[in-house]
C-alpha positions in Angstrom: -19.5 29.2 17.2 -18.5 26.3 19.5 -20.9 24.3 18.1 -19.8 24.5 14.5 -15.6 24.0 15.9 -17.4 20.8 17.2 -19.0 19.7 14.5 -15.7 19.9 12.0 -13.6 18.5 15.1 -15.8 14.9 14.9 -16.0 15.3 11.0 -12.1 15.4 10.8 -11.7 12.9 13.4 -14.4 10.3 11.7 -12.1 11.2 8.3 -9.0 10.2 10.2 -10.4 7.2 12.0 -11.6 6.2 8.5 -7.9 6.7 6.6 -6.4 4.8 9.7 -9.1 1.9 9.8 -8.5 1.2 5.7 -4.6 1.0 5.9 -5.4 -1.8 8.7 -7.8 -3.6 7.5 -5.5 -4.0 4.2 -2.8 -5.3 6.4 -4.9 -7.4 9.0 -7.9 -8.4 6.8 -6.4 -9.7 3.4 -5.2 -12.9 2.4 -1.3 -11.9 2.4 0.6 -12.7 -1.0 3.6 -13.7 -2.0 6.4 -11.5 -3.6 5.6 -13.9 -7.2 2.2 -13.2 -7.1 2.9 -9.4 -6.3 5.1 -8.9 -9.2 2.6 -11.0 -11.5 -0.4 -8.9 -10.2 1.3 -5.8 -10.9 4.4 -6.2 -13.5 3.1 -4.2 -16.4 0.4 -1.8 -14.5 0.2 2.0 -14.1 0.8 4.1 -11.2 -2.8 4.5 -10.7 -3.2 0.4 -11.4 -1.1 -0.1 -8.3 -2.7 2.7 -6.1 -6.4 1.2 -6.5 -4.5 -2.3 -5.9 -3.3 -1.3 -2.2 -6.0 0.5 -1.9 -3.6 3.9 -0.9 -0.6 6.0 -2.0 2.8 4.6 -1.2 4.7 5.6 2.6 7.2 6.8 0.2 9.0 7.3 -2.9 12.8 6.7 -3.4 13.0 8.4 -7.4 10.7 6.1 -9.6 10.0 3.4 -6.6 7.4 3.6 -4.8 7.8 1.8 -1.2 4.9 0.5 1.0 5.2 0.0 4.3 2.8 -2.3 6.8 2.3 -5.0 4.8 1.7 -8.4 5.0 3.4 -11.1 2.7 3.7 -14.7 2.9 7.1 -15.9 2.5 6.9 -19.4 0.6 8.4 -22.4 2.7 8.5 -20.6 5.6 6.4 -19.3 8.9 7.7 -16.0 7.8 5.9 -12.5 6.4 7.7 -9.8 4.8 6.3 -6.1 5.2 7.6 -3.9 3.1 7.2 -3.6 -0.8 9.1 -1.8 -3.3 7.7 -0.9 -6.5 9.6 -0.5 -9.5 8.6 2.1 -12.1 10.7 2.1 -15.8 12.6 5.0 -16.3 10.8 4.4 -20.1 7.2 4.1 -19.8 6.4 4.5 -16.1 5.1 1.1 -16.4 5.5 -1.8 -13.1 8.5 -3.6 -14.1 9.3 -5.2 -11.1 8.2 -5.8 -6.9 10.8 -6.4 -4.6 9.8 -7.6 -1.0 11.9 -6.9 2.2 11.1 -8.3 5.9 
């Protein structure tokens, strides 16, 4: 019996390690966009469009927004990053119409 509570204990373990290990190497690994080329990637996609593009759900969703949290975006003209993106949904269609970027 103490075998099996093993067994599942290093299964759920390698399952959390893995769901920890894709959020960072999204954030560490990729070459970090700017907020124009995140609203030009995604301005017009689906909810499921913008999941398979961050590779994961959103932190959080504020009504039709969905936020994400950790990220890494280059802020043109500057040695600056923002980290947090806020997707906006239309009320309409559920389409992307806009990203917003906040430090």
């Amino acid at each position: 019996m103490t075998s099996r509570l093993a067994f599942f204990s290093v299964i759920l373990g390698a399952f959390a390690l893995g769901a920890f290990a894709q959020d960072t190497d999204f954030e560490a690994g990729a070459t970090p966009y700017t907020p124009q080329q995140l609203h030009e990637l995604l301005a017009g996609q689906n909810k499921m469009s913008v999941i398979n593009f961050f590779g994961r759900m959103p932190n959080h969703q504020q009504g039709h927004d969905w936020v994400y949290n950790r990220l890494l975006i280059a802020v043109p003209g500057r040695d600056q990053y923002y980290t947090t993106a806020v997707v906006c949904f239309s009320h309409a269609d559920d389409l992307v119409w806009q990203v917003v970027c906040y430090p």
